[in-house]
C-alpha positions as CSV (number, residue, x, y, z in Angstrom):
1,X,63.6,-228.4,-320.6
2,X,63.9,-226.8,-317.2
3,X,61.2,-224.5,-318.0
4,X,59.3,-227.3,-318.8
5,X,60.3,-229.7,-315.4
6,X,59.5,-226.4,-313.3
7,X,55.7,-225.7,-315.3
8,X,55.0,-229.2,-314.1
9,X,55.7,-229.4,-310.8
10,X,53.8,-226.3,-310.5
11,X,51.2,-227.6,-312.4
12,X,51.0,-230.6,-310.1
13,X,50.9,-228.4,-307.1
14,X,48.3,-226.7,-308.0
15,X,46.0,-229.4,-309.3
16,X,46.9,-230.8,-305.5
17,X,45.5,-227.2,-304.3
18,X,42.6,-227.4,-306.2
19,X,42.1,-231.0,-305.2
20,X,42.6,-230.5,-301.9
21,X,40.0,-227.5,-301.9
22,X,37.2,-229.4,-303.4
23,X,37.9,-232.3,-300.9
24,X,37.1,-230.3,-298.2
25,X,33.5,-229.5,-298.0
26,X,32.3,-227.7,-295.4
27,X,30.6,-228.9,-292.4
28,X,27.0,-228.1,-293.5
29,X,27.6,-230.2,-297.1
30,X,28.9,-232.9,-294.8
31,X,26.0,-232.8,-292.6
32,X,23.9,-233.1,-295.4
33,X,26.0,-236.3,-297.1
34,X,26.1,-237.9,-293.5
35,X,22.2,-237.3,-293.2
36,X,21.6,-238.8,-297.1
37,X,23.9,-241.9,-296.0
38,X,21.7,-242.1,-292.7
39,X,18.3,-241.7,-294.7
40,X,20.0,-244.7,-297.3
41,X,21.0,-246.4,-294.5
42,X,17.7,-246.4,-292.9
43,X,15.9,-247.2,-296.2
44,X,18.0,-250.3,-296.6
45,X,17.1,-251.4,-292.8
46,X,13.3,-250.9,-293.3
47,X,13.6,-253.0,-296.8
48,X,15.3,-255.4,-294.8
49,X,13.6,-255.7,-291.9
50,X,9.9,-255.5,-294.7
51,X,12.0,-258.6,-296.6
52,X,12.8,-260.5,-293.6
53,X,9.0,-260.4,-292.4
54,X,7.8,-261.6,-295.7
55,X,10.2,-264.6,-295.9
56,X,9.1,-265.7,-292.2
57,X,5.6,-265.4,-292.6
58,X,6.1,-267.6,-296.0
59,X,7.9,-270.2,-294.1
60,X,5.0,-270.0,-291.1
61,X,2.6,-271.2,-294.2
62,X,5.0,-273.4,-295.3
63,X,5.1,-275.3,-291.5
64,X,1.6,-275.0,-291.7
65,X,0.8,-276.2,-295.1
66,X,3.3,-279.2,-294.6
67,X,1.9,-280.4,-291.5
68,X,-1.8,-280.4,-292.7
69,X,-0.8,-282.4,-295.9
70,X,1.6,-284.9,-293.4
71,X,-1.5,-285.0,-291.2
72,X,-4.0,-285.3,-294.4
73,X,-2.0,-288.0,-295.8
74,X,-2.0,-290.1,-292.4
75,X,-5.8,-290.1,-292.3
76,X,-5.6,-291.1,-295.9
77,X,-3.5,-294.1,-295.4
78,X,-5.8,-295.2,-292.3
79,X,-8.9,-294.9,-294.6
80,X,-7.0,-297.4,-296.7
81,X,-5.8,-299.4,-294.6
82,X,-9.7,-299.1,-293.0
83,X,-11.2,-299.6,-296.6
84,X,-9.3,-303.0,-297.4
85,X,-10.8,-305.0,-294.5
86,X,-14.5,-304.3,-295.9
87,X,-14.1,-307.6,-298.2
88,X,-13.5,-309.2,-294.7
89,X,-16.5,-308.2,-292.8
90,X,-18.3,-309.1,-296.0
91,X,-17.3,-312.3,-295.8
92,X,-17.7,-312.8,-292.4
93,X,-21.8,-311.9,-293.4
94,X,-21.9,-314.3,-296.4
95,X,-20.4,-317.0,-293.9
96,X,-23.0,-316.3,-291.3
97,X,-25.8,-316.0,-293.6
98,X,-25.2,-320.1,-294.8
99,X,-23.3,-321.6,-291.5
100,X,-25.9,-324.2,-290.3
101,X,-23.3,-325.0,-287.6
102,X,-25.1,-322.7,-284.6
103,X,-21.8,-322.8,-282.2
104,X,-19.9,-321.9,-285.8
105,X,-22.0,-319.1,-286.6
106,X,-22.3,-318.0,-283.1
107,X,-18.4,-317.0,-283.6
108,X,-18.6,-315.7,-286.8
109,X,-21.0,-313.5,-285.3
110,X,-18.8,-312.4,-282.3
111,X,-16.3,-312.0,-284.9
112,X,-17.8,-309.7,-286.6
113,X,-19.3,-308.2,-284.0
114,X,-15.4,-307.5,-283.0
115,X,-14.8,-306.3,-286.3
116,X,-17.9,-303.9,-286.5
117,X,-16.3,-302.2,-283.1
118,X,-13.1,-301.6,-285.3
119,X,-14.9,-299.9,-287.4
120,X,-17.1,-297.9,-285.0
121,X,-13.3,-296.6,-283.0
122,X,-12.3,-295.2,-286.2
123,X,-15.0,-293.3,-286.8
124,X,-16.2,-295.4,-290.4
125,X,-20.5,-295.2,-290.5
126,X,-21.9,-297.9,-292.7
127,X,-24.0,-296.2,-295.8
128,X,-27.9,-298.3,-295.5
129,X,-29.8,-296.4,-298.6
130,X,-32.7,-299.4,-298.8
131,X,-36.0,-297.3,-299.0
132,X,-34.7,-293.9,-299.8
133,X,-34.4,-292.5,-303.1
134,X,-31.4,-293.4,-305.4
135,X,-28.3,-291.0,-304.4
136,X,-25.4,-291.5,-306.8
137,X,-23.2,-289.3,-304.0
138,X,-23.3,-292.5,-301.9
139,X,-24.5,-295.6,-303.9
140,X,-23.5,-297.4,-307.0
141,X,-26.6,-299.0,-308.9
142,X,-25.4,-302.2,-310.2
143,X,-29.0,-303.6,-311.4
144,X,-33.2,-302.1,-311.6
145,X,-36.0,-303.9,-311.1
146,X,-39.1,-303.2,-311.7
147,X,-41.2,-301.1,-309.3
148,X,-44.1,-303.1,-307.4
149,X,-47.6,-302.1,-307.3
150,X,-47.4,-299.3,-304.7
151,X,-43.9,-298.4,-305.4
152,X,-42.1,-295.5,-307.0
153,X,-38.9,-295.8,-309.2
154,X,-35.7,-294.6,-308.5
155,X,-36.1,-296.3,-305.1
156,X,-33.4,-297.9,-303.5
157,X,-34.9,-302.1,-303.0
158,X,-32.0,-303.7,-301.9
159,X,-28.1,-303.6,-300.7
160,X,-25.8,-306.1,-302.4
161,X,-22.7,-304.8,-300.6
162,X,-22.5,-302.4,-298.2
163,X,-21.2,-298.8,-298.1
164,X,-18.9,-296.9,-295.9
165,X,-18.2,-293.3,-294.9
166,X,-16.0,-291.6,-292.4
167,X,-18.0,-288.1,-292.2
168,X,-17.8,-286.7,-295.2
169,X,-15.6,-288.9,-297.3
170,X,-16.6,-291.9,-298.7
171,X,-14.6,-294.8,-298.5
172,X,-16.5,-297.2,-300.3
173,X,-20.1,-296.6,-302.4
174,X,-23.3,-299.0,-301.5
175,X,-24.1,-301.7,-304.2
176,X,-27.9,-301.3,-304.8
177,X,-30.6,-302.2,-306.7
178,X,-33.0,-299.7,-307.5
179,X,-36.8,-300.1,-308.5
180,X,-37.0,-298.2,-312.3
């Protein structure tokens, strides 16, 4: 058993030896290892730095995108808001249209005057078809009649309720009557 307690420890001391020789590189294998860490290193940085650009420039568009929809959706609700006093001014017309009362219909009329102005400050353009051809894009045709002598179809004769538009948009169609 001695034989075998003195093959082992020499055993382990030269498994140390061996270990300890291939621990030890030399100083041009651990340039090398220090320059592939360095060239990882680097890679990682660059990917990190590419990665970092990418989520910023994503969260630029996402500001963006976020304060055109809050600013989209602000004109919308004033175009609502805008769009539900037509039935007013409407009325205010009809009124004037059958007051006999002058003094009465001379306030109606500044009235809606007043509300006309409104209307004008935000930009809202009333849609008057009467004499132009039929376009569906800004009227609704809610009845024909037929065309005069003289007159071609498809001819807007007459406005039962007016339109509006704020440039582009629409904000309510024209009632018309068309000749057929």
């Amino acid at each position: 058993m001695a034989e075998n307690e003195v093959m082992t420890e020499e055993t382990v001391e030269e498994k140390t030896e061996k270990k300890t020789k291939k621990a030890k590189p030399t100083k041009s294998e651990e340039l090398e290892r220090v320059k592939a860490e360095l060239a990882a290193a680097q890679a990682e940085a660059e990917e990190n730095k590419r990665k970092w650009y990418a989520v910023a420039a994503e969260y630029e568009n996402y500001r963006r995108r976020t304060t055109s929809q809050a600013a989209q959706r602000y004109a919308d609700g004033r175009n609502d808001v805008v769009a539900s006093l037509f039935p007013v001014g409407d009325n205010l017309a009809r009124a004037i249209a059958v007051c006999s009362d002058e003094n009465t219909k001379k306030g109606l009329e500044m009235v809606l005057q007043s509300f006309y102005k409104v209307l004008e400050n935000e930009g809202v353009e009333e849609i008057n078809p009467v004499g132009q051809p039929f376009d569906a894009s800004v009227a609704e045709a809610i009845m024909a009649m037929p065309a005069q002598d003289g007159e071609e179809g498809g001819i807007v004769k007459m406005v039962h309720e007016k339109g509006y538009k704020k440039g582009d948009k629409i904000l309510r169609y024209a009632k018309v009557i068309v000749t057929q």
